[in-house]
Structure formats: C-alpha cells, structure tokens
N, CA, C and O atoms as a GROMACS GRO file, in nm:
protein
  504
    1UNK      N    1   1.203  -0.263  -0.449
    1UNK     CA    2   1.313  -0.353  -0.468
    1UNK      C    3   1.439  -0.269  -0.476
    1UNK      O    4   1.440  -0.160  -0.533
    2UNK      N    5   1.553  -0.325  -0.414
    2UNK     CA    6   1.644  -0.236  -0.418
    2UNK      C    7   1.762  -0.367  -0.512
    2UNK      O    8   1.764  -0.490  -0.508
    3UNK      N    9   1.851  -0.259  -0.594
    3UNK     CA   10   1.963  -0.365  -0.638
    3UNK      C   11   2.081  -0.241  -0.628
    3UNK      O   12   2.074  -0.118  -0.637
    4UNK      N   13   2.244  -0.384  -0.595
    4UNK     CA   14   2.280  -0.307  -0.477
    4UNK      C   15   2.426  -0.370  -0.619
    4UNK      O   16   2.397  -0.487  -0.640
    5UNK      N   17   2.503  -0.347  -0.673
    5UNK     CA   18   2.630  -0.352  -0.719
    5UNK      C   19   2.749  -0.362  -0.669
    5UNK      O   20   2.784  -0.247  -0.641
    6UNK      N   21   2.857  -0.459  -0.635
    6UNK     CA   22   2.944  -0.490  -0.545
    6UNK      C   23   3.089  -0.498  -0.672
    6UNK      O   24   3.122  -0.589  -0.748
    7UNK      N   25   3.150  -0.353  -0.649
    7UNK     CA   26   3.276  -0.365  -0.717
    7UNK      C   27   3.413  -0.363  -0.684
    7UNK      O   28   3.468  -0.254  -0.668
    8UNK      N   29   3.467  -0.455  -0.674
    8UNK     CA   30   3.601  -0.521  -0.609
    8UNK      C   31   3.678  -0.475  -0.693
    8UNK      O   32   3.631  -0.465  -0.806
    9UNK      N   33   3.844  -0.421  -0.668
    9UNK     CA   34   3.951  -0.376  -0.761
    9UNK      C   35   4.008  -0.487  -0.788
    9UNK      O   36   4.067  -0.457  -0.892
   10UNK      N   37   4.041  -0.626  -0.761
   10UNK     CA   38   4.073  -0.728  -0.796
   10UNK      C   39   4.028  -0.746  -0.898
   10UNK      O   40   3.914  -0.706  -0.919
   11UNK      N   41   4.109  -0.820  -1.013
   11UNK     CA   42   4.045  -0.884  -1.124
   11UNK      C   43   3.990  -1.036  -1.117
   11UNK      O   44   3.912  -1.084  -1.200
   12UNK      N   45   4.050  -1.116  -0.989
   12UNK     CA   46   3.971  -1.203  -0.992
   12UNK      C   47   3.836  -1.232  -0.947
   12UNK      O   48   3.780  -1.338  -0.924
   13UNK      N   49   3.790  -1.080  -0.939
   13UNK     CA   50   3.668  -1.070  -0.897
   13UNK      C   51   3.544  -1.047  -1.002
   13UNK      O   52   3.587  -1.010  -1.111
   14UNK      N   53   3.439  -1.055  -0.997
   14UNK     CA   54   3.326  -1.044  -1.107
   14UNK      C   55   3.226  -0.902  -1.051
   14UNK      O   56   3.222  -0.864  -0.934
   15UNK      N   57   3.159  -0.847  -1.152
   15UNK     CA   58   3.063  -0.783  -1.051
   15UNK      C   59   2.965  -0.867  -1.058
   15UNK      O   60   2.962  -0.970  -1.124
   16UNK      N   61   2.841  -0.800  -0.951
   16UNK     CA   62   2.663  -0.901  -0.937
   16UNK      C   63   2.670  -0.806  -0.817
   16UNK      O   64   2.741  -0.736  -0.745
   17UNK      N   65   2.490  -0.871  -0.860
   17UNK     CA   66   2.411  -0.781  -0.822
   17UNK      C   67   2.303  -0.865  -0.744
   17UNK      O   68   2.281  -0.982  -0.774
   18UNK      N   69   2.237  -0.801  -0.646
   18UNK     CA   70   2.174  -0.855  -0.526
   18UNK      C   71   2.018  -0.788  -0.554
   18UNK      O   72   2.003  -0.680  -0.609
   19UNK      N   73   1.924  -0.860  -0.513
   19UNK     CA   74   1.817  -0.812  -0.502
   19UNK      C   75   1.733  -0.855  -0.412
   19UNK      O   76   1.748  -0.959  -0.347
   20UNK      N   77   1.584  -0.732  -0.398
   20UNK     CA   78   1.578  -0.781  -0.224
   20UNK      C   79   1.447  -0.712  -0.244
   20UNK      O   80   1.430  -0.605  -0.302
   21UNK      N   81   1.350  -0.791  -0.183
   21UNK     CA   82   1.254  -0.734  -0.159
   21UNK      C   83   1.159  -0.708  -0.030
   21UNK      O   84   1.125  -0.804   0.039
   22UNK      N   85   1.128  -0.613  -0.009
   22UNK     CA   86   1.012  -0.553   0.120
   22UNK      C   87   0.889  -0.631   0.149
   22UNK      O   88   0.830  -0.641   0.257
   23UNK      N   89   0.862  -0.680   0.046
   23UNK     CA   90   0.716  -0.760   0.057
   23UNK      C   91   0.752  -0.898   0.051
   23UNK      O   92   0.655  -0.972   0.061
   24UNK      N   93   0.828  -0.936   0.043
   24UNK     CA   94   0.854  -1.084   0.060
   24UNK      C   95   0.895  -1.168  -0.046
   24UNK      O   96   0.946  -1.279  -0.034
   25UNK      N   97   0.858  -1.079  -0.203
   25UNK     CA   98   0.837  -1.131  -0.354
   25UNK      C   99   0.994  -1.150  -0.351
   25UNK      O  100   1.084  -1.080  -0.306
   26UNK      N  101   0.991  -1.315  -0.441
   26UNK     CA  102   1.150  -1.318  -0.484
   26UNK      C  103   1.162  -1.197  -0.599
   26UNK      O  104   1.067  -1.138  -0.651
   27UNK      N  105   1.325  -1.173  -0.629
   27UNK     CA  106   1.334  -1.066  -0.665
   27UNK      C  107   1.290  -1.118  -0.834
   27UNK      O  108   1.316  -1.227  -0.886
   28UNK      N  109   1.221  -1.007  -0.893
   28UNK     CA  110   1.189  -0.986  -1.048
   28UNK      C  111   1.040  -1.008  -1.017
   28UNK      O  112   0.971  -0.970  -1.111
   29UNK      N  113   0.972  -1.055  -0.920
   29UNK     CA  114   0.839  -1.060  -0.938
   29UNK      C  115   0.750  -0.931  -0.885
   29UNK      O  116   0.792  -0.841  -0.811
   30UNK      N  117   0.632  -0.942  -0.935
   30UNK     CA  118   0.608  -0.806  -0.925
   30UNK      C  119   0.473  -0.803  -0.817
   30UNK      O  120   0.394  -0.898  -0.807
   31UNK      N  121   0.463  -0.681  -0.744
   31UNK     CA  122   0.372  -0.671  -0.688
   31UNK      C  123   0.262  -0.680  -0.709
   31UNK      O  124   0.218  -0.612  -0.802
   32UNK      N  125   0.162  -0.775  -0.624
   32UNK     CA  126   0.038  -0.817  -0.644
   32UNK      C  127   0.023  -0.945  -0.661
   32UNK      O  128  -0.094  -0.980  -0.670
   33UNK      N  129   0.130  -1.057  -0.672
   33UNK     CA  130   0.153  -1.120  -0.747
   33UNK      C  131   0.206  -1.210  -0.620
   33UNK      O  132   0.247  -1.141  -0.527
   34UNK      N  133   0.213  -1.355  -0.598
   34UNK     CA  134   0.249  -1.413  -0.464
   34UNK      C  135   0.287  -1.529  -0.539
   34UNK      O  136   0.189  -1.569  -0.602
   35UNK      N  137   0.404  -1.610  -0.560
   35UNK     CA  138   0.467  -1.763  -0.564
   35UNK      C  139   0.427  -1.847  -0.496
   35UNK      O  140   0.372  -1.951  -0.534
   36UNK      N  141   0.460  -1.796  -0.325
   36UNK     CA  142   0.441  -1.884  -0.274
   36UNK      C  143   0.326  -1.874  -0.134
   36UNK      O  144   0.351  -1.921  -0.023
   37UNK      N  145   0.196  -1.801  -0.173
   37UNK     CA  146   0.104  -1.815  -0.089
   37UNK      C  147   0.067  -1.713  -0.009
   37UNK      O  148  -0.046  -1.680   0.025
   38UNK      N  149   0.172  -1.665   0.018
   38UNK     CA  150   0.185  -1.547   0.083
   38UNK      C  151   0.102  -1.380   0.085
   38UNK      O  152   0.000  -1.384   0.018
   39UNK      N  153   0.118  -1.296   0.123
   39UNK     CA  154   0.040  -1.216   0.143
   39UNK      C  155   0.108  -1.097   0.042
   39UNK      O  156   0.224  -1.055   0.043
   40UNK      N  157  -0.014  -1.057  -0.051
   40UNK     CA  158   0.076  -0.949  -0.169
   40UNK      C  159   0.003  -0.833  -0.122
   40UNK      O  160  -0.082  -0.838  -0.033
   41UNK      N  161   0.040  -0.724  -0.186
   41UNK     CA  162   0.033  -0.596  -0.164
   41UNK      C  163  -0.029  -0.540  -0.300
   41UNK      O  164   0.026  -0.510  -0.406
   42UNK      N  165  -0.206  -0.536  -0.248
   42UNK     CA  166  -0.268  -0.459  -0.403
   42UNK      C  167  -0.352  -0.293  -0.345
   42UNK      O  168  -0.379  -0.249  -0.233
   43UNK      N  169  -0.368  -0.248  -0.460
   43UNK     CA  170  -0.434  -0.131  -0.473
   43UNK      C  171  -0.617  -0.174  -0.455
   43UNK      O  172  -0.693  -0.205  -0.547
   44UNK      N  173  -0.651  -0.161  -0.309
   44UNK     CA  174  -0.828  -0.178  -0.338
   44UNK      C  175  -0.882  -0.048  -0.332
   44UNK      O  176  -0.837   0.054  -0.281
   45UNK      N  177  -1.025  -0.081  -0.417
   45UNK     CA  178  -1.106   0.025  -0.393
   45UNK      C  179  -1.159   0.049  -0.225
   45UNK      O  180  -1.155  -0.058  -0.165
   46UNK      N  181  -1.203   0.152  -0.149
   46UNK     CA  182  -1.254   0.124  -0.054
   46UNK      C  183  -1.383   0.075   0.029
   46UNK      O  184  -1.413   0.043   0.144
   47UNK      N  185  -1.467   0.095  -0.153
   47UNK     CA  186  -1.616   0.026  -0.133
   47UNK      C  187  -1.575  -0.105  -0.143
   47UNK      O  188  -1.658  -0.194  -0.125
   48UNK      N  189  -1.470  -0.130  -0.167
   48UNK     CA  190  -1.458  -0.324  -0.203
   48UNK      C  191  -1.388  -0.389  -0.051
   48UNK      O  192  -1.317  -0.489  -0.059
   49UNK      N  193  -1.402  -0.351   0.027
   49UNK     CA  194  -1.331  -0.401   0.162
   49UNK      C  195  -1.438  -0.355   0.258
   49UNK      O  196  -1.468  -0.245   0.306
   50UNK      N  197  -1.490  -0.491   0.271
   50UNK     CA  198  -1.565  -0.480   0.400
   50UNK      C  199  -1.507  -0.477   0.580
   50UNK      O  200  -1.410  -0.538   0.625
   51UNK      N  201  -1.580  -0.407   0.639
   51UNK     CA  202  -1.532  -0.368   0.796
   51UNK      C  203  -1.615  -0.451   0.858
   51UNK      O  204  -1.696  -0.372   0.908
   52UNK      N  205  -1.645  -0.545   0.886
   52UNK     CA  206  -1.718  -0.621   1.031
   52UNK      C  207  -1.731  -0.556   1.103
   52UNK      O  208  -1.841  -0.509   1.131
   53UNK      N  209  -1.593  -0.518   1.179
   53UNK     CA  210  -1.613  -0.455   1.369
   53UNK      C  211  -1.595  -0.318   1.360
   53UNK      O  212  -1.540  -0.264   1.456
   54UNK      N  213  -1.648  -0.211   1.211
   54UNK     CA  214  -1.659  -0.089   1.242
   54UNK      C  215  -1.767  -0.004   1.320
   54UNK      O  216  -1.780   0.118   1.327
   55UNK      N  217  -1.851  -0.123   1.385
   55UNK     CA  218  -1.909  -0.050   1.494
   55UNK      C  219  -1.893  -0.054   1.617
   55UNK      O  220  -1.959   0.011   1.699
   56UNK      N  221  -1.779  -0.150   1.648
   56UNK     CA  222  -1.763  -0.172   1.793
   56UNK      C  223  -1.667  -0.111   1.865
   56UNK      O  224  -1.635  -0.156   1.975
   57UNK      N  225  -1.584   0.048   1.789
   57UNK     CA  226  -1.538   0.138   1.836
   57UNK      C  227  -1.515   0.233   1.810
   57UNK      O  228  -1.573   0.241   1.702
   58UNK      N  229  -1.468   0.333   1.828
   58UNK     CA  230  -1.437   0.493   1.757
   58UNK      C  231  -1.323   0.470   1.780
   58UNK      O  232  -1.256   0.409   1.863
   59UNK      N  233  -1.304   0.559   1.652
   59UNK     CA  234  -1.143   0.602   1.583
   59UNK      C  235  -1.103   0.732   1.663
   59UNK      O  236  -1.182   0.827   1.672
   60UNK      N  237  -0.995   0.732   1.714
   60UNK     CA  238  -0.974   0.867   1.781
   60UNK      C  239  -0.925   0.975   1.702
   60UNK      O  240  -0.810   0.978   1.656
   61UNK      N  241  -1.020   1.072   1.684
   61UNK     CA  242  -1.009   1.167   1.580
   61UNK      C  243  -0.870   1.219   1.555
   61UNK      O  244  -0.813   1.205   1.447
   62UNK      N  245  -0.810   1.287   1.672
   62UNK     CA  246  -0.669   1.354   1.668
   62UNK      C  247  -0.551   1.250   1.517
   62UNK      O  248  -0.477   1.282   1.424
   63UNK      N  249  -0.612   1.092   1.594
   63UNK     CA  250  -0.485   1.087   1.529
   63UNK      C  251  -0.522   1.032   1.350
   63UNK      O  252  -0.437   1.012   1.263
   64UNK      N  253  -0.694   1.015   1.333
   64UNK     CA  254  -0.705   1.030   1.195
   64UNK      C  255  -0.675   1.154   1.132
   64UNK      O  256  -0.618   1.148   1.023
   65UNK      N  257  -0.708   1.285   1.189
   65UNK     CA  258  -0.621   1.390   1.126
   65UNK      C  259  -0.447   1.403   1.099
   65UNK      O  260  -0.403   1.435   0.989
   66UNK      N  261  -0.356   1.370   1.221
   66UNK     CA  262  -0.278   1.323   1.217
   66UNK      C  263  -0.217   1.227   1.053
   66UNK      O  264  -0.140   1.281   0.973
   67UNK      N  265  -0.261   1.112   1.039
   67UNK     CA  266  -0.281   1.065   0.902
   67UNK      C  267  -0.330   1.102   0.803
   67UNK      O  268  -0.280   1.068   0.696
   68UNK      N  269  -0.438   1.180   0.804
   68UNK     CA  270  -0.467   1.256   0.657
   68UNK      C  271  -0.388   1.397   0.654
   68UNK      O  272  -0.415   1.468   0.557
   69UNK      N  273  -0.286   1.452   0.755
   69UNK     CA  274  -0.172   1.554   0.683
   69UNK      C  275  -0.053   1.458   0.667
   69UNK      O  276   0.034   1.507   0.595
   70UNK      N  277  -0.027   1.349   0.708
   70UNK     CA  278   0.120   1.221   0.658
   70UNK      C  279   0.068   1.179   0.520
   70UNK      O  280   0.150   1.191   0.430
   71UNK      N  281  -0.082   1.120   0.479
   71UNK     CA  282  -0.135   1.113   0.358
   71UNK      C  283  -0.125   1.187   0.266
   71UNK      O  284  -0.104   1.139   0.155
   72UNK      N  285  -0.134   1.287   0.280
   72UNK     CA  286  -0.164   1.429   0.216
   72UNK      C  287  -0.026   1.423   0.143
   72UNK      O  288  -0.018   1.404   0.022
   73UNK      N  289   0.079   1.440   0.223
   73UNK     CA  290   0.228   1.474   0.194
   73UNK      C  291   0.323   1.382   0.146
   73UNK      O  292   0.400   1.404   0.053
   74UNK      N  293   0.312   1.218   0.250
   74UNK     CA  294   0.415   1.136   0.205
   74UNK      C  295   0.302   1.034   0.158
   74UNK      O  296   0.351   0.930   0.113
   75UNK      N  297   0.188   1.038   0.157
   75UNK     CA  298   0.132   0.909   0.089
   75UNK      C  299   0.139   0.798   0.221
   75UNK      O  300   0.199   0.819   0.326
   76UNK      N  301   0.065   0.682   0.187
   76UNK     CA  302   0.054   0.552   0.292
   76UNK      C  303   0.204   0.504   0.320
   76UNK      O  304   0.278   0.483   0.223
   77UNK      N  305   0.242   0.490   0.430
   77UNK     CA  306   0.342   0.452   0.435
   77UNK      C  307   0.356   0.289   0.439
   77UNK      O  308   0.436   0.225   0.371
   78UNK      N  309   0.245   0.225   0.549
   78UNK     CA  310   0.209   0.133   0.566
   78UNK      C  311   0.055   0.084   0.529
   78UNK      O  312  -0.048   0.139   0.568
   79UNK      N  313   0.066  -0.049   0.434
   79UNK     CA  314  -0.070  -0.046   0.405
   79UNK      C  315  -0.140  -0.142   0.544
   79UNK      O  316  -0.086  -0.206   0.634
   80UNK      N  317  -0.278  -0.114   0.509
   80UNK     CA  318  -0.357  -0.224   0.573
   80UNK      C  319  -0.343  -0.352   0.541
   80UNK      O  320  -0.300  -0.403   0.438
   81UNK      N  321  -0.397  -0.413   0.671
   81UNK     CA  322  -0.451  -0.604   0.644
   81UNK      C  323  -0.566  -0.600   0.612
   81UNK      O  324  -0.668  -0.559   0.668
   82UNK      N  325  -0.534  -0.664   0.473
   82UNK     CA  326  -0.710  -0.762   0.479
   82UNK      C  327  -0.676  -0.928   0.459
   82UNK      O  328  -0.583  -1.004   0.431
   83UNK      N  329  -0.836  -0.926   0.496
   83UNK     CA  330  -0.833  -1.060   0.434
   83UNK      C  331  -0.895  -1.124   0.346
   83UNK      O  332  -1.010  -1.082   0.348
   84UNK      N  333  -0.880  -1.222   0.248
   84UNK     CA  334  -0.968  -1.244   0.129
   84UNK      C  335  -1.008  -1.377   0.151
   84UNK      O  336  -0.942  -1.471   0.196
   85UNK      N  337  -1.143  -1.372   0.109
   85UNK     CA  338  -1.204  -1.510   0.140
   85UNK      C  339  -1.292  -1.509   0.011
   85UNK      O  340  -1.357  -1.408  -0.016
   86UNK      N  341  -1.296  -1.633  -0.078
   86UNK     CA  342  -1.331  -1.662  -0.180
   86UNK      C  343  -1.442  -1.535  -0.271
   86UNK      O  344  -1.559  -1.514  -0.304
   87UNK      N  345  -1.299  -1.477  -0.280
   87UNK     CA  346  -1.333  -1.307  -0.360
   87UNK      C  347  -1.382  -1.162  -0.275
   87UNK      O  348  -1.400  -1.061  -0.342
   88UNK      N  349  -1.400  -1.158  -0.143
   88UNK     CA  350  -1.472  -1.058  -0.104
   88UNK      C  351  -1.356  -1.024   0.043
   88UNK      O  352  -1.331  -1.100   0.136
   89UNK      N  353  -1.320  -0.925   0.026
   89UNK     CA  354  -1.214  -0.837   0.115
   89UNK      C  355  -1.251  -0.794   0.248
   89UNK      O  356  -1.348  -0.719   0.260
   90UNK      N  357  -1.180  -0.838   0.358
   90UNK     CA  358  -1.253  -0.826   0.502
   90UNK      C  359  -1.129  -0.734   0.559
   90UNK      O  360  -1.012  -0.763   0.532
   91UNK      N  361  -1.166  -0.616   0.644
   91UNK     CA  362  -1.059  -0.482   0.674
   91UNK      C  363  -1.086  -0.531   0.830
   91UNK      O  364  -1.204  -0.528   0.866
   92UNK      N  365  -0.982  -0.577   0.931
   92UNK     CA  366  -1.015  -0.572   1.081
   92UNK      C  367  -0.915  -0.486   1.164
   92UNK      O  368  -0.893  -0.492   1.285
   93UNK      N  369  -0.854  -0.394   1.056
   93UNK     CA  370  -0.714  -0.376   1.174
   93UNK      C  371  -0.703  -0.213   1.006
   93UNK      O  372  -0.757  -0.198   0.896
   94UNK      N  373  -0.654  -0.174   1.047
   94UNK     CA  374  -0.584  -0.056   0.992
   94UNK      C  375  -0.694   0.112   1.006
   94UNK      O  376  -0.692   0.222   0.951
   95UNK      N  377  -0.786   0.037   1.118
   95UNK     CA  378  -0.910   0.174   1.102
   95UNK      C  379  -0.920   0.321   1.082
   95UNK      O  380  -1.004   0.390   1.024
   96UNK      N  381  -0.779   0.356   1.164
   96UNK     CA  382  -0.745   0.492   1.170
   96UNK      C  383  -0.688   0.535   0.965
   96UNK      O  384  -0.749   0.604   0.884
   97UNK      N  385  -0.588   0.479   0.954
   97UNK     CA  386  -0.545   0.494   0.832
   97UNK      C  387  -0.686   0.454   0.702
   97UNK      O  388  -0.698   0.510   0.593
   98UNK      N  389  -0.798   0.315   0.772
   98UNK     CA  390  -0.929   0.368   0.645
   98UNK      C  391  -1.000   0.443   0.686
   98UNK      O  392  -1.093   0.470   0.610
   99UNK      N  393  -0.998   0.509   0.807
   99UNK     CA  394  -1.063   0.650   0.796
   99UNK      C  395  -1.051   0.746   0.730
   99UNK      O  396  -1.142   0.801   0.668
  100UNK      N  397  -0.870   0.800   0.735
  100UNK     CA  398  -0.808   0.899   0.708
  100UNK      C  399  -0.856   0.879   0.509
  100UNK      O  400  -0.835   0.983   0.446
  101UNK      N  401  -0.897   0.792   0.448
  101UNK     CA  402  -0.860   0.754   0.300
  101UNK      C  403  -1.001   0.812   0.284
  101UNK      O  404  -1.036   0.896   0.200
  102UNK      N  405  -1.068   0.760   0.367
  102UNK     CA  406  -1.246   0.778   0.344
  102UNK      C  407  -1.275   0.928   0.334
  102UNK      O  408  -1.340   0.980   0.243
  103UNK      N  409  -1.215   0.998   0.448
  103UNK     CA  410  -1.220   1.173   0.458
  103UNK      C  411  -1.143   1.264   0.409
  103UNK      O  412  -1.133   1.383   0.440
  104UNK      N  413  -1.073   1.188   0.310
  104UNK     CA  414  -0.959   1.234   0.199
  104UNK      C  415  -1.015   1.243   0.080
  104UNK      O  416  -0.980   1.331   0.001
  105UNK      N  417  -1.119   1.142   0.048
  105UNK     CA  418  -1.191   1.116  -0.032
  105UNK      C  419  -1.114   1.046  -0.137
  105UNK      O  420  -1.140   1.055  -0.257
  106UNK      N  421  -1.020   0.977  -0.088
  106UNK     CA  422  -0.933   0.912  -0.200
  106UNK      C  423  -0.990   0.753  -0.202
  106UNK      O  424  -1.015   0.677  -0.109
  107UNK      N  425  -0.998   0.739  -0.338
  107UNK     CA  426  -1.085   0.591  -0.403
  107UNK      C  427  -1.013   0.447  -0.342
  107UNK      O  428  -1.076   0.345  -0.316
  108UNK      N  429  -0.908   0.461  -0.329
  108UNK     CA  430  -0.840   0.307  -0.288
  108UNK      C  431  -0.734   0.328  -0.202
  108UNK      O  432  -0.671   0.433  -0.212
  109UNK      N  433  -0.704   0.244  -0.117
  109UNK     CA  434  -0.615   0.202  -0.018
  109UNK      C  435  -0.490   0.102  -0.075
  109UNK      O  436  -0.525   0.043  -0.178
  110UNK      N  437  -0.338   0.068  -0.026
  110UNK     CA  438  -0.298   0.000  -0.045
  110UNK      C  439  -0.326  -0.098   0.102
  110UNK      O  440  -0.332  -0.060   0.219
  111UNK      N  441  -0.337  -0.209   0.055
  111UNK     CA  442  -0.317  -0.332   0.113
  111UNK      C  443  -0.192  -0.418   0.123
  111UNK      O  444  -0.094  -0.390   0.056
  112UNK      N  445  -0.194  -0.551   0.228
  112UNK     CA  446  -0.094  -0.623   0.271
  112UNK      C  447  -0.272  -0.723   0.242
  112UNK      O  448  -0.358  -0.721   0.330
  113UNK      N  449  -0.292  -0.793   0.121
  113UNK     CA  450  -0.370  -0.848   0.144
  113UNK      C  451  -0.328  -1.063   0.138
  113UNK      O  452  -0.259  -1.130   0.062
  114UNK      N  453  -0.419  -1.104   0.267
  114UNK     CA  454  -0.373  -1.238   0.250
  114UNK      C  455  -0.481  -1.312   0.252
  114UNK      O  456  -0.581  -1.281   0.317
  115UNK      N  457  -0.472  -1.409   0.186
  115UNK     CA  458  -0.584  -1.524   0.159
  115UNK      C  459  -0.606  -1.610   0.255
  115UNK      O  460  -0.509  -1.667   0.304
  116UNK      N  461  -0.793  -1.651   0.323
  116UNK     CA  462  -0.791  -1.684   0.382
  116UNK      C  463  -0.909  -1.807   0.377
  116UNK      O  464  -0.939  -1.848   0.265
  117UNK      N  465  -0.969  -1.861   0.484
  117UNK     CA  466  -1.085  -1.986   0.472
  117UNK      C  467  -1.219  -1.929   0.526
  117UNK      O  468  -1.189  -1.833   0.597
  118UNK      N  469  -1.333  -1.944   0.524
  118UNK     CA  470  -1.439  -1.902   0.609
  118UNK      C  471  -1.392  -1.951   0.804
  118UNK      O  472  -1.421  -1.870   0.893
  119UNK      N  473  -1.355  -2.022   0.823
  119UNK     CA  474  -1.277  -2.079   0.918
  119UNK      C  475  -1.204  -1.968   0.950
  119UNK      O  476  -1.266  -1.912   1.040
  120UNK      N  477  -1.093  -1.899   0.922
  120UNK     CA  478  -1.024  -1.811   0.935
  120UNK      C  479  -1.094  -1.646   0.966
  120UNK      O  480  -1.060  -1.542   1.021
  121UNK      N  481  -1.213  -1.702   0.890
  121UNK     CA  482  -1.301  -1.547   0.884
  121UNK      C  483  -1.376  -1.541   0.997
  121UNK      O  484  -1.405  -1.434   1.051
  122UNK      N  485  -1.412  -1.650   1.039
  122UNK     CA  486  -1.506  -1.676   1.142
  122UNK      C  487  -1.470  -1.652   1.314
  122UNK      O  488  -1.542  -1.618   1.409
  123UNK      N  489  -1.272  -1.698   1.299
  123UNK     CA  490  -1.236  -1.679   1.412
  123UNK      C  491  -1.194  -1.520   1.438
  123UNK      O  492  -1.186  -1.466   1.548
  124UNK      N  493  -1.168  -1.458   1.306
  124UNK     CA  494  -1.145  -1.301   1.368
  124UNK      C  495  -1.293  -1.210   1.396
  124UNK      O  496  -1.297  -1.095   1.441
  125UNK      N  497  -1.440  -1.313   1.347
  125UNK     CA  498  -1.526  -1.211   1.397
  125UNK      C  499  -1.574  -1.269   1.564
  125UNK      O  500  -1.673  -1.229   1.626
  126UNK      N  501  -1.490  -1.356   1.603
  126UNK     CA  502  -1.522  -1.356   1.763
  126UNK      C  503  -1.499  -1.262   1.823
  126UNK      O  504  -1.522  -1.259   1.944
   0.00000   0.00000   0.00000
C-alpha cells in the first residue's frame, strides 16, 4: 500500500492522503483478507496446493534456475494462481516459479489465490 501526502502553499487548502492498493484491497484492509470476493494474496505451504497437469509437461530447466537466483536475491516477485474449491488448493499456471520454491527447498509460496466451484475446477482440468 502506498500513501501519498498532497501539500498545497495555499491556506485554503487542507492536507489528505490517498491510498492505493496492488491487490485490489480497499485501502486499510489487509492482505489475505477479500470484501468483495475477489482474489487475495496468502502465504501457502507447498504440500497444500495441488498440481493436476504436473505431468503433462516439463519445466524448462534454464529458466527454473533463472528463478531460483531472482528468488534467492529479490524474493517472488509475482505470486502464483490458485484456485480454491471448498478448502483444497489447485496450482495450474505458475510451474516454473513452483519449481524454483520446491528446489530451494523453501516451505511456502505466495499466492494470488481465488475462490472457485467444482464447475470451475472441472473446466480447467479439460
């Protein structure tokens, strides 16, 4: 969250302050945490996020190394998608970056995680 202070030399002016957030949260709410439905951003373990289609391709090594020296140094920049379906975490998209976490040996990933239906689950394992 960034807050940003706007000071005018006029006196008929007031100061205030703006706030803004990256994840979508109105400002003061806190991460993990969603108002309005939307998709929050938590800390998972990586045994707790299941992969469906981690057998239906290889990760191209170069550039999981690639990510575990950006890991190493600046940390995740961007988390993964999951999806949650009545409690249990489904990973279809961020493979290279849960590789790089897995051979880092680091316990949890951040997420962009959003709530979803078996319906919803069903059409991304086509």
């Amino acid at each position: 969250m960034a807050n940003f202070a706007l000071r005018l030399p006029s006196t008929n002016f007031r100061s205030f302050s703006i706030s803004a957030s990256s994840n979508g949260a109105a400002p003061g709410n806190h991460i993990g945490k969603s108002q309005n439905g939307g998709p929050v951003i938590l800390e998972l373990p990586l045994d707790k996020i299941r992969r469906p289609l981690l057998r239906t391709r290889a990760n191209d090594p170069n550039k999981v190394q690639e990510l575990m020296d950006s890991i190493k140094q600046i940390g995740l920049q961007v988390p993964i998608d999951v999806l949650e379906v009545d409690g249990v975490y489904y990973g279809f998209s961020g493979c290279h970056r849960y590789e790089a976490h897995q051979r880092l040996g680091l316990p949890t990933i951040r997420c962009k995680v959003r709530r979803g239906t078996k319906e919803t689950l069903r059409h991304h394992l086509r």
